[in-house]
mmCIF file as gemmi writes it, N, C-alpha and C atoms, coordinates in Angstrom:
data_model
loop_
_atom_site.group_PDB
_atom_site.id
_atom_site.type_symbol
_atom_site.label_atom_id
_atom_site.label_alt_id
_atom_site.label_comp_id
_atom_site.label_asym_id
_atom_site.label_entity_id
_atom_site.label_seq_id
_atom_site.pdbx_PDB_ins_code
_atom_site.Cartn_x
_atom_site.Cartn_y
_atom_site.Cartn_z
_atom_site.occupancy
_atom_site.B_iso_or_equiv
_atom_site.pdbx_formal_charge
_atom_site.auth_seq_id
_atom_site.auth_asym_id
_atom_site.pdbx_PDB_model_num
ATOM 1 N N . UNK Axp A 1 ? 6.528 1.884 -6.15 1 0 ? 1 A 1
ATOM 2 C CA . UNK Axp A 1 ? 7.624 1.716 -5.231 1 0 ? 1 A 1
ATOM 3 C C . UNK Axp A 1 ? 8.913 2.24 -5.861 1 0 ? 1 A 1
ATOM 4 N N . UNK Axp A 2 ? 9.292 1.859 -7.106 1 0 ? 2 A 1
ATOM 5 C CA . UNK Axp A 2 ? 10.711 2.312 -7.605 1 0 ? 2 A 1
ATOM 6 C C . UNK Axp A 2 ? 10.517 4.134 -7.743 1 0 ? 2 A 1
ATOM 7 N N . UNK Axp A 3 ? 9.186 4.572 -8.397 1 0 ? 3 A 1
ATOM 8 C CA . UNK Axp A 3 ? 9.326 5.481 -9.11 1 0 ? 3 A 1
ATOM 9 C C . UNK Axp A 3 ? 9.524 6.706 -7.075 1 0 ? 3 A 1
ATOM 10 N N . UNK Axp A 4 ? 8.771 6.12 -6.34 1 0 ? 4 A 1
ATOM 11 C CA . UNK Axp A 4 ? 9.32 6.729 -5.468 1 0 ? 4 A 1
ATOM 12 C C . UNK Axp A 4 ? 10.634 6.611 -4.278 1 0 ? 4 A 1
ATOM 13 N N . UNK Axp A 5 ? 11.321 5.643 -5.004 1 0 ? 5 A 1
ATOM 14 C CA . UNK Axp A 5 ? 13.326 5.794 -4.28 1 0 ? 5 A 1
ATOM 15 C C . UNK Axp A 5 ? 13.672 6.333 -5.488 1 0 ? 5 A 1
ATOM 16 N N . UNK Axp A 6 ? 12.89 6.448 -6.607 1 0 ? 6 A 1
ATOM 17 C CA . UNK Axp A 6 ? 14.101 7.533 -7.405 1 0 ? 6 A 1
ATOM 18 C C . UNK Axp A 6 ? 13.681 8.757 -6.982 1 0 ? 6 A 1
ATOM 19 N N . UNK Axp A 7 ? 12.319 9.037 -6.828 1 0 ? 7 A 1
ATOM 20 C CA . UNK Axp A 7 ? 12.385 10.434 -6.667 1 0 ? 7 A 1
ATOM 21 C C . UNK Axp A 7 ? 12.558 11.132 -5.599 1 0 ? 7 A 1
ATOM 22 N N . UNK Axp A 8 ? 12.979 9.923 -4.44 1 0 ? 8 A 1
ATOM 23 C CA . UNK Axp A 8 ? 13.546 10.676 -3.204 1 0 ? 8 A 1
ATOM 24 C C . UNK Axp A 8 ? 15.284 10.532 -3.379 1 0 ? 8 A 1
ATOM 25 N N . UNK Axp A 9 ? 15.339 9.684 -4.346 1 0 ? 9 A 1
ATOM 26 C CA . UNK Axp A 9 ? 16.99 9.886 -4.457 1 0 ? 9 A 1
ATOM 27 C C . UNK Axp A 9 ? 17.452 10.938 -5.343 1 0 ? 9 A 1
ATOM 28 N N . UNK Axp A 10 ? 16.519 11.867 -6.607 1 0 ? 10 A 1
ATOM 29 C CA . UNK Axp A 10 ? 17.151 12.64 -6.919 1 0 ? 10 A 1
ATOM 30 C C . UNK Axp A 10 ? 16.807 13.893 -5.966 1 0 ? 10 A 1
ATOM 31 N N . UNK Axp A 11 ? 16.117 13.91 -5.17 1 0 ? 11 A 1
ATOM 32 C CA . UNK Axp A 11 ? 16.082 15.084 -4.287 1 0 ? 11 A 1
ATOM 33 C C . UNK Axp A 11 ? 17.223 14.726 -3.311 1 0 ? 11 A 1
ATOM 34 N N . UNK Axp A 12 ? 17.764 13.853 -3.341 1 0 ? 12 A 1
ATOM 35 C CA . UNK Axp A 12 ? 18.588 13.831 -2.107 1 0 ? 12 A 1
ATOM 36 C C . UNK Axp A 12 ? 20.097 14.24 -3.02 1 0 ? 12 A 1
ATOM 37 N N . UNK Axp A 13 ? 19.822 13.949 -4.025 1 0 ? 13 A 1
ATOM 38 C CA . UNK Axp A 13 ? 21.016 14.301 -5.078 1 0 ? 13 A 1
ATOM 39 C C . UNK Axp A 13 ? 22.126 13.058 -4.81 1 0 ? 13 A 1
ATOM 40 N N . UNK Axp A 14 ? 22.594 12.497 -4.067 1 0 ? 14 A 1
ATOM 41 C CA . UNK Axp A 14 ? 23.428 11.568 -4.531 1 0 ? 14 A 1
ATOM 42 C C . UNK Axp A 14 ? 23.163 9.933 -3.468 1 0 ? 14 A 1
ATOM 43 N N . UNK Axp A 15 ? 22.876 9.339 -4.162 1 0 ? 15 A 1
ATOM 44 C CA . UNK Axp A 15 ? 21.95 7.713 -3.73 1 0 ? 15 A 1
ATOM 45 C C . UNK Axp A 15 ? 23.151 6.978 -3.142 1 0 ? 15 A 1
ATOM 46 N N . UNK Axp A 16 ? 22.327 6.528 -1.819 1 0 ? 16 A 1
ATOM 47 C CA . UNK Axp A 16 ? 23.373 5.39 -1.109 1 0 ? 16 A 1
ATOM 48 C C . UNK Axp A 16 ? 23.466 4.168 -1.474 1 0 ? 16 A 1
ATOM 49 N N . UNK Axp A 17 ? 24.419 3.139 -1.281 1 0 ? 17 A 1
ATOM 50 C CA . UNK Axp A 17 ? 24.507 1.989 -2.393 1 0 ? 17 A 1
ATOM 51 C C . UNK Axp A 17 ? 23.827 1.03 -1.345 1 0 ? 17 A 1
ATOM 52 N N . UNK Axp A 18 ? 22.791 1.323 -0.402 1 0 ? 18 A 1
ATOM 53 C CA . UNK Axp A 18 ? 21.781 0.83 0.056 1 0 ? 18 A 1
ATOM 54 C C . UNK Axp A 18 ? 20.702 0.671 -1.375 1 0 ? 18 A 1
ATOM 55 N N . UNK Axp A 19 ? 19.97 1.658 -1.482 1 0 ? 19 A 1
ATOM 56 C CA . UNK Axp A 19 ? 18.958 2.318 -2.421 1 0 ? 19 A 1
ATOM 57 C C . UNK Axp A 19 ? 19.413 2.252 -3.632 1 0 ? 19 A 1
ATOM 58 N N . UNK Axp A 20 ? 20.666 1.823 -4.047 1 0 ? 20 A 1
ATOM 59 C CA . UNK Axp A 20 ? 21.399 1.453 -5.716 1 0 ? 20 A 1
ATOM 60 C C . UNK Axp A 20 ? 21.202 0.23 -5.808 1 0 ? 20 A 1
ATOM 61 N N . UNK Axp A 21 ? 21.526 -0.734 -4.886 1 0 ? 21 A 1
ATOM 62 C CA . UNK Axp A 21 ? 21.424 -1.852 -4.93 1 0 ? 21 A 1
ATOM 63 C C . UNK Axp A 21 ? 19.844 -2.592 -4.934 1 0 ? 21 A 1
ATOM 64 N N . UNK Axp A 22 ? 19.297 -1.709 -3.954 1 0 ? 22 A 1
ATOM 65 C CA . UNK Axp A 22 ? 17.852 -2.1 -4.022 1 0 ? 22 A 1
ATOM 66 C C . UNK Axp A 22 ? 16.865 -1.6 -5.357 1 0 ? 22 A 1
ATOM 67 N N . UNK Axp A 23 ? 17.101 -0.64 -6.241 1 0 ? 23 A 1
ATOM 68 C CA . UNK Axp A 23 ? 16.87 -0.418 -6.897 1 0 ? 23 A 1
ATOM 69 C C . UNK Axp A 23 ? 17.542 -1.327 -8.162 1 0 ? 23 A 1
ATOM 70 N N . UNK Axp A 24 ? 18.657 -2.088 -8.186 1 0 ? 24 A 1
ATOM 71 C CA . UNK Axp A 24 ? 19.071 -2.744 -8.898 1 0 ? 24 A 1
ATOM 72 C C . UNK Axp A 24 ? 18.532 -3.833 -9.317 1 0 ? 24 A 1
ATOM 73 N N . UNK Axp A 25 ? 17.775 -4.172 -8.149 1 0 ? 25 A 1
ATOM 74 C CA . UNK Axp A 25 ? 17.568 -5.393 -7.835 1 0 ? 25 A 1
ATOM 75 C C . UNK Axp A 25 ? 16.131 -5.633 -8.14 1 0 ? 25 A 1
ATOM 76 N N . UNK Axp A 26 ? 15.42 -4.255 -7.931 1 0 ? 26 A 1
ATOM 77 C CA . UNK Axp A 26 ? 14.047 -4.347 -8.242 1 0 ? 26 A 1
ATOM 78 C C . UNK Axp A 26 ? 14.199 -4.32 -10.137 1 0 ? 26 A 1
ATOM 79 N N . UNK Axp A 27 ? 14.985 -3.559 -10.468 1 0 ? 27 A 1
ATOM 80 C CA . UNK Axp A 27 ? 15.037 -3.818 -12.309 1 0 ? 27 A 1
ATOM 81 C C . UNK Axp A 27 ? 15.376 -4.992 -13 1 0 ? 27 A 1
ATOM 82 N N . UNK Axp A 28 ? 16.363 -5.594 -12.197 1 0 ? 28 A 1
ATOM 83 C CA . UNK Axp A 28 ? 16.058 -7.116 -12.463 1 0 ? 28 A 1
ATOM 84 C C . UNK Axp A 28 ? 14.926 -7.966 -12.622 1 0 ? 28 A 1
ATOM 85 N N . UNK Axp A 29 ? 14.197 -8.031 -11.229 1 0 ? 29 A 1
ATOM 86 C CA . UNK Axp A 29 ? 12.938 -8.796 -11.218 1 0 ? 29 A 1
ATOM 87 C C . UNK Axp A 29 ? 11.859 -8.089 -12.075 1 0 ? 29 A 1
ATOM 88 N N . UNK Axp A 30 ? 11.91 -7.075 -12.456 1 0 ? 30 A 1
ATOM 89 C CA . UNK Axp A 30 ? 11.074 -6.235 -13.463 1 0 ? 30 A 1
ATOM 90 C C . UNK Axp A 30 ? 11.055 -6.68 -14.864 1 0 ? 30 A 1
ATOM 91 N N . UNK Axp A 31 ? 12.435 -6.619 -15.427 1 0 ? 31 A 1
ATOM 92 C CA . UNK Axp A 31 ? 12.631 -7.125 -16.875 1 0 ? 31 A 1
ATOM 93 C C . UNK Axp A 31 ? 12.486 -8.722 -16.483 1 0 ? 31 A 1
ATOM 94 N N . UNK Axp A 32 ? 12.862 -9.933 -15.526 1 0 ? 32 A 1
ATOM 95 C CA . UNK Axp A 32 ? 12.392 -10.753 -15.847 1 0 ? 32 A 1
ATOM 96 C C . UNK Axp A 32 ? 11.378 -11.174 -15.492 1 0 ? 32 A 1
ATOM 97 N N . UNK Axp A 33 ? 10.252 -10.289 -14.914 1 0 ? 33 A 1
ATOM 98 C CA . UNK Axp A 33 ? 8.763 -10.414 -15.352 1 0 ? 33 A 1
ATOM 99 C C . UNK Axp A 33 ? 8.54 -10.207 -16.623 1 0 ? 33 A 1
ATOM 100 N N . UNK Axp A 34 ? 8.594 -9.123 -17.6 1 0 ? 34 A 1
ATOM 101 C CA . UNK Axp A 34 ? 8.329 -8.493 -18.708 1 0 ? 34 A 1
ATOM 102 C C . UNK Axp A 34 ? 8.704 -9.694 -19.775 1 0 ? 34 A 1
ATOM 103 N N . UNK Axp A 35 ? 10.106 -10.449 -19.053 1 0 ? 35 A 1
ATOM 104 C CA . UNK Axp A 35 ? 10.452 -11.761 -20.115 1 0 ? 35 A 1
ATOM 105 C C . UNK Axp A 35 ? 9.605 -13.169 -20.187 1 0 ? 35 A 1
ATOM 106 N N . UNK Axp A 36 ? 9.235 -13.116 -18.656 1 0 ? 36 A 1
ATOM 107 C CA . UNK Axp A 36 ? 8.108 -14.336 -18.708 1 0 ? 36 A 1
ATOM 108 C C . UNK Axp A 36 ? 6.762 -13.833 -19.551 1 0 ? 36 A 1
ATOM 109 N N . UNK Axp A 37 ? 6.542 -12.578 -19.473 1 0 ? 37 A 1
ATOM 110 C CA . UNK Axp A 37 ? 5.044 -11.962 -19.68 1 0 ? 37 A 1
ATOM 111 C C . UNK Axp A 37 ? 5.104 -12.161 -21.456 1 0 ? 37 A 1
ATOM 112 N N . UNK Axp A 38 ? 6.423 -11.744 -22.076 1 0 ? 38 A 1
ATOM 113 C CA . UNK Axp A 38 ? 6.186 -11.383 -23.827 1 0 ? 38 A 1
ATOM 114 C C . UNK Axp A 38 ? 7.004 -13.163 -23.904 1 0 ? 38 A 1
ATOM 115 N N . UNK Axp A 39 ? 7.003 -14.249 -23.227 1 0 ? 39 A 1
ATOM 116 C CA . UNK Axp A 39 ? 7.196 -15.448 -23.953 1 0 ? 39 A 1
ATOM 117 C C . UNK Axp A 39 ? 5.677 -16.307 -23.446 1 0 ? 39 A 1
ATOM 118 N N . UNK Axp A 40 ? 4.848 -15.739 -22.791 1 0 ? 40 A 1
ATOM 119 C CA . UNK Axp A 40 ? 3.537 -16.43 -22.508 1 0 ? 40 A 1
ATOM 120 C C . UNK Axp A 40 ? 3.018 -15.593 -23.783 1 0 ? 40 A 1
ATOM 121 N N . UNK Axp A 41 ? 2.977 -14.068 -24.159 1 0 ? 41 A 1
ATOM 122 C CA . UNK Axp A 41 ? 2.204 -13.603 -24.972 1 0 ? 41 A 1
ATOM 123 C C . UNK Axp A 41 ? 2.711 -14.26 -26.382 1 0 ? 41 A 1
ATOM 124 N N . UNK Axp A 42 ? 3.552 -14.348 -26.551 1 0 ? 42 A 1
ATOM 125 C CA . UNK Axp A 42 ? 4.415 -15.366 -28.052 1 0 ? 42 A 1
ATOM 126 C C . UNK Axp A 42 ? 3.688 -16.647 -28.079 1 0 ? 42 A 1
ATOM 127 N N . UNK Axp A 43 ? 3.564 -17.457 -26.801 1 0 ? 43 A 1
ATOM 128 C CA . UNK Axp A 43 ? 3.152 -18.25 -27.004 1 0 ? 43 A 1
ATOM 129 C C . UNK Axp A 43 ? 1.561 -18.445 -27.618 1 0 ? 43 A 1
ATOM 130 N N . UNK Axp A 44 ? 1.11 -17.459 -26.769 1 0 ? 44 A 1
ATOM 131 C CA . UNK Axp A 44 ? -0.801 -17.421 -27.196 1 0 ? 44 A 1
ATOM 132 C C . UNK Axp A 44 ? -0.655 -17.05 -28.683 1 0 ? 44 A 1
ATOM 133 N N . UNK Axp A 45 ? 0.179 -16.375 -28.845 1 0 ? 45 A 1
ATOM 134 C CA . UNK Axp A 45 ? -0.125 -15.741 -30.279 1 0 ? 45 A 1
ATOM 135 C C . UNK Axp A 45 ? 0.093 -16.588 -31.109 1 0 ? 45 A 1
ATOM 136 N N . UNK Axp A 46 ? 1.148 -17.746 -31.088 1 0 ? 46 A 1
ATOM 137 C CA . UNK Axp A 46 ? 1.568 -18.943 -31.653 1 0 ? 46 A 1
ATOM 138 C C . UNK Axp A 46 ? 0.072 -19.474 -32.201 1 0 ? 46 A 1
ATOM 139 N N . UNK Axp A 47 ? -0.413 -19.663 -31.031 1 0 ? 47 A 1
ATOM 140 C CA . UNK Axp A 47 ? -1.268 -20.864 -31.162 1 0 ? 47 A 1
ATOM 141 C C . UNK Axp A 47 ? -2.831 -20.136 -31.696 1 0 ? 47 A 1
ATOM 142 N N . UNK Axp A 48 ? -2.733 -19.183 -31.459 1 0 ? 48 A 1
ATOM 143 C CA . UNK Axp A 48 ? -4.334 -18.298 -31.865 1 0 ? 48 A 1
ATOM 144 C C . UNK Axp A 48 ? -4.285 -17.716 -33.666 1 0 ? 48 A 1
ATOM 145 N N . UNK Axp A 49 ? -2.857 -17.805 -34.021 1 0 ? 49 A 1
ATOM 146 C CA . UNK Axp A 49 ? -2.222 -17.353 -35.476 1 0 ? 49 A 1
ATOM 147 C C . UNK Axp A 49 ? -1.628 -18.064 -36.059 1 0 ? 49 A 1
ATOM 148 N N . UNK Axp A 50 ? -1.736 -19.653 -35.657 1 0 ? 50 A 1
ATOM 149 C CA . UNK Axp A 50 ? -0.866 -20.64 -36.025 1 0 ? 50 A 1
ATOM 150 C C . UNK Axp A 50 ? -0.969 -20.7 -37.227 1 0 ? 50 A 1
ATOM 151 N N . UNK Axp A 51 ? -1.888 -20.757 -38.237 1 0 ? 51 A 1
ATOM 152 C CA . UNK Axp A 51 ? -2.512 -20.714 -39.716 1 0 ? 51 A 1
ATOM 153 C C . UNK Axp A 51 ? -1.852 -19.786 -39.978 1 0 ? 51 A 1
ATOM 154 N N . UNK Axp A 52 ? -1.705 -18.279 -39.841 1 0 ? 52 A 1
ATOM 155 C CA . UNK Axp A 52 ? -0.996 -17.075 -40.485 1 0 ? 52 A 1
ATOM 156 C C . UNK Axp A 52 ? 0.385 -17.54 -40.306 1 0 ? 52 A 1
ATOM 157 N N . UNK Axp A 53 ? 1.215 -18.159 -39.194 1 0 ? 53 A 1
ATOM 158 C CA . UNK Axp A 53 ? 2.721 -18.181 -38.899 1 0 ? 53 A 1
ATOM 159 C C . UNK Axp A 53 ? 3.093 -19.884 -39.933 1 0 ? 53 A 1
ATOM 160 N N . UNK Axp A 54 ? 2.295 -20.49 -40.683 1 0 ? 54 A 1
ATOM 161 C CA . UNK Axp A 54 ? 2.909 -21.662 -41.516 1 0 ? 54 A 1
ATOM 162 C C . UNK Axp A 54 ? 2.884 -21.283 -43.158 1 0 ? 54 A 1
């Protein structure tokens, strides 16, 4: 979905702050997936390496 409003926005050459905003908005919810995803993976690793991390 993102990779295609960018690539109809650089063919359009200059993006409406419709499609800025919505695109803004999708990078938000993106990185804070990626933040829930690497503090669940911290966590497993905690507990599967707990012996190596004391």
């Amino acid at each position: 979905m993102l990779k295609n409003k960018l690539h109809g926005e650089s063919v359009l050459g200059n993006p409406s702050k419709a499609v800025v905003s919505s695109l803004k908005r999708s990078l938000k919810q993106v990185q804070k997936e990626i933040k829930t995803l690497e503090d669940k993976l911290m966590i497993l690793v905690k507990e599967v390496h707990q012996d190596l991390l004391t």
